[in-house]
Steps between C-alpha positions, in 0.01 A plus 500: 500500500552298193796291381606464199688122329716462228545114514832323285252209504307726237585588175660847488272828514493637139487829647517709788269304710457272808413086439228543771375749801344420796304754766313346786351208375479540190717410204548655082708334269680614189364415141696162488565340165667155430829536489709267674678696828787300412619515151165735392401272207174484420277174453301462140128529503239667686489197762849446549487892565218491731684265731802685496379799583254372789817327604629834545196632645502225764920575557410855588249401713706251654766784603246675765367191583236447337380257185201482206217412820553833627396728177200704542542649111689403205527749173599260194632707129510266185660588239216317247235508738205362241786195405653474855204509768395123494817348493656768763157454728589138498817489645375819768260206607737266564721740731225657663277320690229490743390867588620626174626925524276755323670514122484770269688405153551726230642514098856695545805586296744329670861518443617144365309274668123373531421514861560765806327471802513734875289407789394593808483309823451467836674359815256345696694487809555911461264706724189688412 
């Protein structure tokens, strides 16, 4: 059976959909931008966006019990992908590390802001 999470230690769904869902072992995410959960400002710059929204990434995570160490695959949209890509791959290779997820990043029309990312992962503890 799967379970759906809205978390108020995420930023607010923009629409009618769920912050994460989780079946068996396995976990999706929402897109996630950078807004703050909190006061949903968001930073200037593609880095200061990039953190953000992996800090929102890793909240969701955090709210089945689970953190960055644990994604299996990570879809990234830029906004400016051709401009964005180095300086957004840098800071995604500060926050994950080791075993790095499969990544698939793409150019998309995104609604005010530069960065979105979803992910999948896995709890390793789950059983097969």
């Amino acid at each position: 059976m799967a379970e759906f999470i809205i978390s108020d230690d995420l930023p607010k769904p923009a629409g009618p959909y769920s912050h994460v869902a989780r079946a068996g072992g396995t976990v999706w995410t929402a897109g996630f931008g950078p807004h703050d959960p909190a006061t949903g400002e968001v930073p200037e710059g593609i880095e200061g966006q990039t953190e953000a929204t992996i800090d929102n990434v890793e909240r969701a995570l955090a709210a089945v019990g689970l953190g960055l160490g644990d994604v299996v695959k990570v879809t990234a949209h830029l906004q400016h992908l051709h401009e964005h890509f180095a300086p957004f791959n840098e800071v995604y290779a500060r926050r994950f590390t080791g075993t790095r997820p499969v990544r698939t990043t793409v150019g998309s029309d995104l609604f005010n802001i530069l960065v979105e990312i979803d992910v999948v992962a896995v709890n390793p503890s789950a059983s097969s």
